[in-house]
VOPAGU-2260 file (C-alpha; in pm, 1 decimal, decimal comma):
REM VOPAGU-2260
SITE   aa  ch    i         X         Y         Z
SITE  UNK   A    0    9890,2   13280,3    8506,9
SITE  UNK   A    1    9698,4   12967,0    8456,2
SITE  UNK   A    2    9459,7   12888,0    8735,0
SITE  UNK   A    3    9549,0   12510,8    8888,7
SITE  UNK   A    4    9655,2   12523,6    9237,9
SITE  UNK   A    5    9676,4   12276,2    9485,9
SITE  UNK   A    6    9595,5   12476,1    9818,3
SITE  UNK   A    7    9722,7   12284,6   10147,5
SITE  UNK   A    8    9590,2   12340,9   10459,1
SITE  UNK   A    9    9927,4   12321,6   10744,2
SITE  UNK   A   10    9627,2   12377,1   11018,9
SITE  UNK   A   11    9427,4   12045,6   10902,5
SITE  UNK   A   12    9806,5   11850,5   10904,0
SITE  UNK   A   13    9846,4   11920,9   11278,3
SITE  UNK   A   14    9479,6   11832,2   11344,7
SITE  UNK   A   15    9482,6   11497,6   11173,7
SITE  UNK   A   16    9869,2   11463,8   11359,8
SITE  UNK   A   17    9678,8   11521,9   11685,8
SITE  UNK   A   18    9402,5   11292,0   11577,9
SITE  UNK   A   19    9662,0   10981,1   11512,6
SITE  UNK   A   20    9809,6   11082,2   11881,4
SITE  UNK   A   21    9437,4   11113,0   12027,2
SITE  UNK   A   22    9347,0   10789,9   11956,0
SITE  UNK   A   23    9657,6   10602,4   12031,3
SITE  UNK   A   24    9799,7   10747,6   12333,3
SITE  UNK   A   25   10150,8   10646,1   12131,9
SITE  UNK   A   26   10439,9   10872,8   11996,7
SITE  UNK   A   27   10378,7   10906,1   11648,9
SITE  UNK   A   28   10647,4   10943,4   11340,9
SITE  UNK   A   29   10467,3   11171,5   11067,8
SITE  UNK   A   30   10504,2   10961,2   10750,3
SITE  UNK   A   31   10626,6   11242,1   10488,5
SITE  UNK   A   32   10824,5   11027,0   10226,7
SITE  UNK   A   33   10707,6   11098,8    9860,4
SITE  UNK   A   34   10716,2   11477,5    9890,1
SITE  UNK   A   35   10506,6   11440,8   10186,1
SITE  UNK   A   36   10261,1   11221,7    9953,2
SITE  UNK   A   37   10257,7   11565,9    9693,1
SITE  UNK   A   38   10223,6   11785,1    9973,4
SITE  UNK   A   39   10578,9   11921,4   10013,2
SITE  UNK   A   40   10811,8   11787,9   10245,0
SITE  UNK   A   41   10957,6   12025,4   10351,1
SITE  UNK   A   42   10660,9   12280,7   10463,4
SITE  UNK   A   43   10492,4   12013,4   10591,6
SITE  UNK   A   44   10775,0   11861,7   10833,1
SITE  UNK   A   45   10831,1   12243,4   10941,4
SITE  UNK   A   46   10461,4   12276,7   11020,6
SITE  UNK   A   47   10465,6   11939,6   11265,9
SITE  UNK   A   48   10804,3   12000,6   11398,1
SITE  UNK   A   49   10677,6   12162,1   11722,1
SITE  UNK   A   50   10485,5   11874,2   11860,3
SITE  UNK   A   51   10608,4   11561,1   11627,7
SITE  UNK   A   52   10817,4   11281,8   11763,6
SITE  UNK   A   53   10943,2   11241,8   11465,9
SITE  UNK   A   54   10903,2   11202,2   11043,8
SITE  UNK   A   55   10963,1   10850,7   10825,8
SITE  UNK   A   56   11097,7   10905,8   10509,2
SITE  UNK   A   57   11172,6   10631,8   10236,1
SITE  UNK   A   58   11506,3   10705,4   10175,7
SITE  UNK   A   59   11840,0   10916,7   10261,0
SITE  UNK   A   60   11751,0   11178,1    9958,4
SITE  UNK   A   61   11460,8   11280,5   10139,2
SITE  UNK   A   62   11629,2   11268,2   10484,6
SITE  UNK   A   63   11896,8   11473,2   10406,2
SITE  UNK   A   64   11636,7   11774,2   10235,3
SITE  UNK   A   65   11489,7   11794,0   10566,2
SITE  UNK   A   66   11830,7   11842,2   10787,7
SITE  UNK   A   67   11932,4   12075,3   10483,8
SITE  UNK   A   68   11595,4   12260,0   10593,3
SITE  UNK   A   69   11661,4   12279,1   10910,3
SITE  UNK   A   70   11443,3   11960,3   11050,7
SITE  UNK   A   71   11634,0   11865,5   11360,3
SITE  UNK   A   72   11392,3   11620,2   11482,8
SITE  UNK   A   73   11441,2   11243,5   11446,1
SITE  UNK   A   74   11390,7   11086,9   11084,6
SITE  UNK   A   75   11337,2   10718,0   11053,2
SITE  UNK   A   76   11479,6   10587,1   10737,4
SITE  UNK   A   77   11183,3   10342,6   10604,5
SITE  UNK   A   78   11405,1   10149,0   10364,8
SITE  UNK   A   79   11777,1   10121,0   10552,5
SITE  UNK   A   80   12016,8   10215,3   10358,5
SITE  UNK   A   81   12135,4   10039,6    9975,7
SITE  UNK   A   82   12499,7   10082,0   10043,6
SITE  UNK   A   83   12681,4   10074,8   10382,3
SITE  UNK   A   84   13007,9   10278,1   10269,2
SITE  UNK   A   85   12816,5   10571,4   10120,5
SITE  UNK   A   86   12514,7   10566,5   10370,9
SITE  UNK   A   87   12593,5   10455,5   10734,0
SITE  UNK   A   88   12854,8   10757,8   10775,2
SITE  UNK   A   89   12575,5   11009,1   10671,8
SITE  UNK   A   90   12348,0   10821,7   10849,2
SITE  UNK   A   91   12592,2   10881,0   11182,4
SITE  UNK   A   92   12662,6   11234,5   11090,9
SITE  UNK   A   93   12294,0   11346,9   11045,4
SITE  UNK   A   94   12152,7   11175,3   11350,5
SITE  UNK   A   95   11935,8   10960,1   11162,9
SITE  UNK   A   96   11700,4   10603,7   11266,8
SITE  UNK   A   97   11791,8   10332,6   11033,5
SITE  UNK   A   98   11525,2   10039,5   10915,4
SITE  UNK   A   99   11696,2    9680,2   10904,6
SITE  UNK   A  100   11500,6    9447,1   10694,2
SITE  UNK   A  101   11726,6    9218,2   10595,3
SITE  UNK   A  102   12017,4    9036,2   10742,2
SITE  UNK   A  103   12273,1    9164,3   10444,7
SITE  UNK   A  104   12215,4    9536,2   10635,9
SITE  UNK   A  105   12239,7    9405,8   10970,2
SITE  UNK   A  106   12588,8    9257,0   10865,7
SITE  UNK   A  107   12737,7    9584,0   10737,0
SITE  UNK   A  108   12596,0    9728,3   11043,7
SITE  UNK   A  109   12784,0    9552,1   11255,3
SITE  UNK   A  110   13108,7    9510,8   11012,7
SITE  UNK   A  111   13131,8    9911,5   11026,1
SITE  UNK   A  112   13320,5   10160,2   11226,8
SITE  UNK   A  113   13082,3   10386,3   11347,6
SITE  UNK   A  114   13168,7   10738,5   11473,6
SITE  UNK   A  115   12866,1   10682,9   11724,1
SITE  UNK   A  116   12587,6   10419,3   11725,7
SITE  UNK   A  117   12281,1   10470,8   11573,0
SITE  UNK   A  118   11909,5   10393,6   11635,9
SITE  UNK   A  119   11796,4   10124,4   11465,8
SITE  UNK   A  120   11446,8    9999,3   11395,7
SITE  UNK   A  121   11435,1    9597,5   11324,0
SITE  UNK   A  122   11183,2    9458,5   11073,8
SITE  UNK   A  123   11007,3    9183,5   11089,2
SITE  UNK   A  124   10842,9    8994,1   10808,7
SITE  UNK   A  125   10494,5    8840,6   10954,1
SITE  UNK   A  126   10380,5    8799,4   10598,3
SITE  UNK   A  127   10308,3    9038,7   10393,3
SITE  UNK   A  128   10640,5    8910,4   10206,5
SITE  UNK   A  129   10780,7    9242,7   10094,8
SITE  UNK   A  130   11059,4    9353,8   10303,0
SITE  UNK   A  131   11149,4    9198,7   10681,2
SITE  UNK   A  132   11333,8    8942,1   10858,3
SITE  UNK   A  133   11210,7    8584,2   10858,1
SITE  UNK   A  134   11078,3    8490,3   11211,8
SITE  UNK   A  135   11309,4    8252,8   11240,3
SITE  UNK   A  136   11619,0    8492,8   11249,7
SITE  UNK   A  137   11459,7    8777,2   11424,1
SITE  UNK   A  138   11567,3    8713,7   11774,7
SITE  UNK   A  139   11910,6    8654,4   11717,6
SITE  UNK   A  140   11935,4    8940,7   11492,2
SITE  UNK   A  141   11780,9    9172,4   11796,4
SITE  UNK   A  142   12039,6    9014,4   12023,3
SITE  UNK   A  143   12332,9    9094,1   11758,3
SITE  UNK   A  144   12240,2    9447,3   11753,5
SITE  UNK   A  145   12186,6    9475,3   12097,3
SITE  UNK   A  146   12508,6    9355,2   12136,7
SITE  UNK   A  147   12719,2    9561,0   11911,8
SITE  UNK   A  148   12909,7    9934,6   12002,4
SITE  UNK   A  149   12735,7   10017,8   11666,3
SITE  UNK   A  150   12358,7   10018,0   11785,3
SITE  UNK   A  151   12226,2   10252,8   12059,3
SITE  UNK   A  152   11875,6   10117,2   12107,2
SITE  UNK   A  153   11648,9    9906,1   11881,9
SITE  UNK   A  154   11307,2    9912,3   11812,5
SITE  UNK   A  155   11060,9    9642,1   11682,6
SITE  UNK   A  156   10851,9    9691,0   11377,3
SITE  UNK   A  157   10615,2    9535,9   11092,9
SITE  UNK   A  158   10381,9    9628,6   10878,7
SITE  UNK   A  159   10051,0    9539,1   10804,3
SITE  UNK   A  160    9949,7    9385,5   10392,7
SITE  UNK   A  161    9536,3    9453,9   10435,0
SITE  UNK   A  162    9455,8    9690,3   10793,5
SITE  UNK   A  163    9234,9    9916,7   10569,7
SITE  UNK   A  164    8975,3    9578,0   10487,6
SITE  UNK   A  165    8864,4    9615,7   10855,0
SITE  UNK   A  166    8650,0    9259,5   10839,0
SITE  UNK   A  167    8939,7    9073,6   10766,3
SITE  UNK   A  168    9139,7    8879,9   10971,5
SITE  UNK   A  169    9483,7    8885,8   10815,0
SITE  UNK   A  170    9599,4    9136,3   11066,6
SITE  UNK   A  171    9524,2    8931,4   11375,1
SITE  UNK   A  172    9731,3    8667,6   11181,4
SITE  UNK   A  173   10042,1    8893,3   11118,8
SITE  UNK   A  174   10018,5    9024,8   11547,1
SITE  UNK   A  175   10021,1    8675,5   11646,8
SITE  UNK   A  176   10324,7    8633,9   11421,2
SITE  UNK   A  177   10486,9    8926,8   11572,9
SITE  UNK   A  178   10394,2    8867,7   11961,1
SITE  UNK   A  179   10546,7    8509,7   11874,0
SITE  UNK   A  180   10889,9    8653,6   11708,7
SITE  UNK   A  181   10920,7    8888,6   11954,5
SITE  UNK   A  182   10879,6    8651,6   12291,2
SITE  UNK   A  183   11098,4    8812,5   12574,1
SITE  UNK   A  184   11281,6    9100,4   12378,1
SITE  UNK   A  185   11244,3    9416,6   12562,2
SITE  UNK   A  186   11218,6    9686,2   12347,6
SITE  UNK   A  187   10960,1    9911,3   12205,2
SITE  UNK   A  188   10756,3    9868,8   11917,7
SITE  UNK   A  189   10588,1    9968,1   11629,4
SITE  UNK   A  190   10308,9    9821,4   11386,8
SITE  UNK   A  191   10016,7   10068,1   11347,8
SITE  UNK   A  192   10012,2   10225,6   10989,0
SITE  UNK   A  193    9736,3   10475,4   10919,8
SITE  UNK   A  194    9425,0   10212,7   10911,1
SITE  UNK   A  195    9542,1   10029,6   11217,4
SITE  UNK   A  196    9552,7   10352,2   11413,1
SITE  UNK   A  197    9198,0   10416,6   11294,1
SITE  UNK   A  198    9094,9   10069,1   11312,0
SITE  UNK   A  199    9256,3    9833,0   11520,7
SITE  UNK   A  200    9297,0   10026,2   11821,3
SITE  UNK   A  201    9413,3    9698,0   12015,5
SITE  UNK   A  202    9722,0    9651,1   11822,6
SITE  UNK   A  203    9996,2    9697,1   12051,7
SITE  UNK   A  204   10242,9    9964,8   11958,4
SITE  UNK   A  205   10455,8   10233,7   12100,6
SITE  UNK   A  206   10547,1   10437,2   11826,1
SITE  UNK   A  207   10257,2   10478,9   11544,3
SITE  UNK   A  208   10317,2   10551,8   11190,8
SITE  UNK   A  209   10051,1   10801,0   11008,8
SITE  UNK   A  210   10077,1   10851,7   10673,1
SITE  UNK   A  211    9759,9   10860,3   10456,1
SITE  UNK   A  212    9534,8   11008,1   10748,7
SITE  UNK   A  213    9787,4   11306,9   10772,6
SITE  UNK   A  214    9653,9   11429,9   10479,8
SITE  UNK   A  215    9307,4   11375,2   10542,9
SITE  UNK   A  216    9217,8   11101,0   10354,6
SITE  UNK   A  217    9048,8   10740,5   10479,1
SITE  UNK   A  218    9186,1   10445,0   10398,3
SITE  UNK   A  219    8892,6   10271,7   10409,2
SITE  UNK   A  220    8655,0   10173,8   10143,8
SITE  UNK   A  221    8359,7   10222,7   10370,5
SITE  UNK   A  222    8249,1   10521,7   10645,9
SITE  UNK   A  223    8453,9   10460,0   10970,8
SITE  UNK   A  224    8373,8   10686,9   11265,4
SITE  UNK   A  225    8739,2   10840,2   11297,5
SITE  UNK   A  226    8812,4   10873,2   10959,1
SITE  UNK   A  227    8501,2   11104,3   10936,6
SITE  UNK   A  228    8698,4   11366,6   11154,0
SITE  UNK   A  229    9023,9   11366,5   10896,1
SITE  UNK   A  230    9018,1   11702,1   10782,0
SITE  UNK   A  231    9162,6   11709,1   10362,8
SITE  UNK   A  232    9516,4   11869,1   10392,6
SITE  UNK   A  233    9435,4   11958,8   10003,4
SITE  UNK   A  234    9237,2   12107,7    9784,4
SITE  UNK   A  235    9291,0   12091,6    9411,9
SITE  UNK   A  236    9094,9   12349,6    9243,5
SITE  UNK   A  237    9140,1   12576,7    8885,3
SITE  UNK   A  238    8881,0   12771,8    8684,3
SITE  UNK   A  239    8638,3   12775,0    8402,1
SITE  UNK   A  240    8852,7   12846,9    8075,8
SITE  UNK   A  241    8583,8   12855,1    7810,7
SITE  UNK   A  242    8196,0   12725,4    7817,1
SITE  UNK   A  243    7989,6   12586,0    7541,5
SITE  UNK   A  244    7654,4   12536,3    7449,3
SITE  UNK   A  245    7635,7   12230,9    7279,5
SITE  UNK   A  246    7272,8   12087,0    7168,3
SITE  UNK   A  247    7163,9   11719,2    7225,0
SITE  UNK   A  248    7396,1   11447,4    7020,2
SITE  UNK   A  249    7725,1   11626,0    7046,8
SITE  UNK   A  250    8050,6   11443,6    7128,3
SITE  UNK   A  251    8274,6   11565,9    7392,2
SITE  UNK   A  252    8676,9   11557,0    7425,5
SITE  UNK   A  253    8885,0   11256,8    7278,6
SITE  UNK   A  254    8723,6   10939,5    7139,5
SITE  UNK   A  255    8347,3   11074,1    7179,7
SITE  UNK   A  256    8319,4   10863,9    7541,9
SITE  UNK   A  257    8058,5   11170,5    7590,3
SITE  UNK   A  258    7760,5   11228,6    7395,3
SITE  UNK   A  259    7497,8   11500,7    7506,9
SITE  UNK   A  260    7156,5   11406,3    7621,0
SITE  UNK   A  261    7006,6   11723,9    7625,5
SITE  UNK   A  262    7112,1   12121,4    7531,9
SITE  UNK   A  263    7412,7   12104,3    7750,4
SITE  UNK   A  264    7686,3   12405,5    7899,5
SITE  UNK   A  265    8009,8   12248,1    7891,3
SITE  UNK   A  266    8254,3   12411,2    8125,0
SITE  UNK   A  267    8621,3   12357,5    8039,8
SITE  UNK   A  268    8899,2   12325,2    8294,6
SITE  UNK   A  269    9234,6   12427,2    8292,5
SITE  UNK   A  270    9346,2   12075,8    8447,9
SITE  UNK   A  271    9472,4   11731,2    8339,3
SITE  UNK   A  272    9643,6   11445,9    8373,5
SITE  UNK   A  273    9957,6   11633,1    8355,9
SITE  UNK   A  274    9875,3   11808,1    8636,3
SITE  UNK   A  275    9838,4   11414,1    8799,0
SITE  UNK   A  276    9476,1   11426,7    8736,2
SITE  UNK   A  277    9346,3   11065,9    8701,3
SITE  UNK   A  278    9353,2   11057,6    8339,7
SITE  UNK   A  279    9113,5   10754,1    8410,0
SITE  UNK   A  280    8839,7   10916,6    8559,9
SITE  UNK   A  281    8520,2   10837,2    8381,1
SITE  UNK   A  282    8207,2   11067,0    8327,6
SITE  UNK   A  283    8011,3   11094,5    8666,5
SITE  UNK   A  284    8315,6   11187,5    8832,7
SITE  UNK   A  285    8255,4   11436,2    9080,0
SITE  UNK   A  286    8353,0   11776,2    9126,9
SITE  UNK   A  287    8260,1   12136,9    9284,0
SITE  UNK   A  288    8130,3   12437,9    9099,4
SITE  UNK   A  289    7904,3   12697,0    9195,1
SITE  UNK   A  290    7860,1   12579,9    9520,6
SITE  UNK   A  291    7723,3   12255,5    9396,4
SITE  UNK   A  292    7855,7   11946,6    9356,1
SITE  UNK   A  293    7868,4   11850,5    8953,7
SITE  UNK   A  294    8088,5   11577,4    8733,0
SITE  UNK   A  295    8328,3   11545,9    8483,2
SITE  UNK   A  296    8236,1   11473,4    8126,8
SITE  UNK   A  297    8432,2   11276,2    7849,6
SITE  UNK   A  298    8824,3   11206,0    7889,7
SITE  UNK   A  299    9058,8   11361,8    8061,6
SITE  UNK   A  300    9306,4   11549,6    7846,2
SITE  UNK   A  301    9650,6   11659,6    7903,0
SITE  UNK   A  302    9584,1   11984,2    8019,2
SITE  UNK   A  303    9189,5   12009,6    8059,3
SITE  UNK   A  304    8854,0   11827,1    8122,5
SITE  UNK   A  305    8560,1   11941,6    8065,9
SITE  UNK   A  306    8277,9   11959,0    8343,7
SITE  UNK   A  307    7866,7   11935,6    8386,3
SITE  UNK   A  308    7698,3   12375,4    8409,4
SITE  UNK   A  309    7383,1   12258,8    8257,1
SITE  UNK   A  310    7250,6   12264,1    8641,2
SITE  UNK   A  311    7481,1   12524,2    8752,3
SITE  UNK   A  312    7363,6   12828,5    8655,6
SITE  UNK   A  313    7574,6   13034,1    8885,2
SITE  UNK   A  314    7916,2   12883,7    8722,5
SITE  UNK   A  315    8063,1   13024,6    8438,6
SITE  UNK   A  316    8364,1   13143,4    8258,4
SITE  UNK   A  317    8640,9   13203,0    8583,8
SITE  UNK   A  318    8439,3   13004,1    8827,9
SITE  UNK   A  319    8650,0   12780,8    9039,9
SITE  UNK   A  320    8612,2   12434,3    9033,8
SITE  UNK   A  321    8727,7   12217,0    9362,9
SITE  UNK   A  322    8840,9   11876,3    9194,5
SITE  UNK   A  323    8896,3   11729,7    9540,0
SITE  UNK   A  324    8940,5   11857,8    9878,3
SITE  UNK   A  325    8636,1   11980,7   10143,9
SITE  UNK   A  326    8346,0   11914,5    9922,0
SITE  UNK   A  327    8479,9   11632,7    9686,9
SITE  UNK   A  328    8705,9   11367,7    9901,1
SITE  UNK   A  329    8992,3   11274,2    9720,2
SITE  UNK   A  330    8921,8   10931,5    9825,1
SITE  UNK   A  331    8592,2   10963,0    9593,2
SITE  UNK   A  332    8789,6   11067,1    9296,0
SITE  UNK   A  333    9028,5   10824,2    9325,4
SITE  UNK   A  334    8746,8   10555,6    9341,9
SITE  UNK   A  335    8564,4   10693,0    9047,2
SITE  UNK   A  336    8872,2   10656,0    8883,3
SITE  UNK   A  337    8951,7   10297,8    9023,9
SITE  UNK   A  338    9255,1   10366,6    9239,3
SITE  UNK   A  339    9361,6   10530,0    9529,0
SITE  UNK   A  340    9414,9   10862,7    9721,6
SITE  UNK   A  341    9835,7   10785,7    9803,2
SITE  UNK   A  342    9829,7   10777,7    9439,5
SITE  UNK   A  343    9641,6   11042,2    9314,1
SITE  UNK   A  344    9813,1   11265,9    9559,9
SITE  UNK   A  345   10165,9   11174,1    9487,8
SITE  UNK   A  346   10094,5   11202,1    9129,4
SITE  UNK   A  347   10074,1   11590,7    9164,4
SITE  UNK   A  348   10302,3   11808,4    8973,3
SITE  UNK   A  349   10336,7   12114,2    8752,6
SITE  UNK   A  350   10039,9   12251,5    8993,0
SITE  UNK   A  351   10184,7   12538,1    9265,9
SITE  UNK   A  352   10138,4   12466,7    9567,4
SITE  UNK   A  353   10001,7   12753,8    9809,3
SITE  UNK   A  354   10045,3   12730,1   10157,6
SITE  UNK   A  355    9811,6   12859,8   10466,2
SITE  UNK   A  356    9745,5   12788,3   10819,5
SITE  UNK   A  357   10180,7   12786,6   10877,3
């Protein structure tokens, strides 16, 4: 059986849950849309269930694989719905918390015959220009909700464009924008995503939304105090497949982007970027072998790479190599490779995924 394996650690997803409600004092929805960001969905909504207020999802797909698990706690539905007729009754029917972000949805909302009202969180748009009500309309659309059979309670939301650049000011801007919009309305609210929890710890909000930090992973470019006690949810790892001994002016993998130095062992990995390796990942990459950290050499292939044993004495043919996880952040990959952990992590497939600490 070939060796990848992506090992994930249920015990370090409560911990980093518990973290996100530590620091907030808040209730907290678990942000598991994406597969959980490639961590499973499903295992990892059953894992929280005990003690989360609730998951976010992006859309009714997901939703509906977690009731069809047996998730009976409340699931926030990040995007709305896309069509009222086929969504809002299976929104009723499953007990699920609907996003409104633009007036369109808040119309068929209201236009609907419900079988009971729903929960509904209200979006606000305080300029990060993706999805969200205008200020301008957000009060009356709060009152029209408020208003209607349809609607059993409504909550206030946002979201921030740039929390994880901690110097700028951009998310003072978009709270100010918010406190303004939401003058007078009494309801509850939620803004902080997983770098304002860590670090903006005065933005108001009753309900927090961790996503990244669930898994373990900063969002921050630079060391922040509570980031440092994430604990990585998972750990991709595989094994040695084959070493060489190459002398001094030898080319390594596709398009000779590695030449050796010196007399060299070249370990090869049973990994690649169809596993959702970074195929991007340049030499000096780092990764863990023989109880040592070490790096990646040449490009990343398809279904291998090829790794650094000239210093490694104790790695060999079958040694396992971590390629992020307790000893290599994922976070550091995905920098070496110039992007970022959500995306290296939801780019996992064809590697099984083990489960411990359930």
């Amino acid at each position: 059986m070939r060796p990848a394996r992506a090992l994930i650690d249920l015990q370090a997803l409560r911990h980093n849950y518990q973290l996100a409600r530590e620091v907030t004092g808040a209730k907290a929805l678990a942000v598991i849309k994406a597969d959980a960001y490639g961590h499973g969905a499903v295992r990892c909504a059953q894992a929280l269930e005990g003690e989360a207020d609730g998951f976010a999802v992006a859309c009714i797909e997901e939703a509906l694989e977690l009731r069809e698990a047996g998730i009976r706690a409340p699931i926030l539905l990040l995007e709305g719905f896309f069509t009222a007729q086929d969504e809002l009754p299976l929104i009723v029917e499953h007990d699920l918390w609907c996003v409104v972000h633009s007036l369109w949805q808040l119309d068929d909302i209201l236009a609907s015959t419900l079988a009971r009202p729903i929960h509904v969180w209200l979006k606000l748009d305080t300029g990060m220009h993706r999805v969200g009500l205008h200020p301008a309309d957000f009060q009356a659309a709060y009152q029209r909700l408020l208003a209607s059979p349809n609607v059993a309670k409504v909550v206030l939301m946002s979201h921030f464009s740039r929390a994880d650049e901690l110097g700028c000011g951009r998310s003072e801007e978009q709270v100010a924008v918010f406190e303004a919009a939401r003058a007078q309305l009494n309801a509850e609210v939620s803004l902080r995503n997983s770098p304002a929890v860590l670090g903006w710890p005065s933005v108001p909000s009753d309900w927090v939304r961790p996503g990244l930090m669930l898994y373990g992973s900063t969002p921050f470019e630079e060391a922040h105090a509570l980031a440092e006690r994430l604990q990585p949810v998972m750990t991709l790892e595989s094994k040695v497949i084959c070493v060489r001994e190459l002398p001094a002016g030898e080319p390594v993998g596709y398009g000779a982007r590695f030449i050796t130095d010196r007399p060299m062992r070249i370990g090869v990995v049973a990994m690649g970027y169809a596993d959702g390796y970074p195929r991007h990942a340049p030499t000096g990459t780092p990764v863990w072998v023989g109880g040592q950290r070490s790096q990646l050499l040449g490009r990343v292939s398809m279904d291998m790479l090829c790794i650094d044993l000239t210093d490694v004495p104790e790695a060999g043919l079958g040694s396992t190599v971590e390629l992020w996880g307790k000893h290599i952040l994922a976070s550091e990959v995905a920098a070496h490779a110039e992007t970022i952990p959500y995306q290296i992590f939801c780019n996992l497939k064809r590697v099984p995924r083990l489960y411990s600490g359930s």
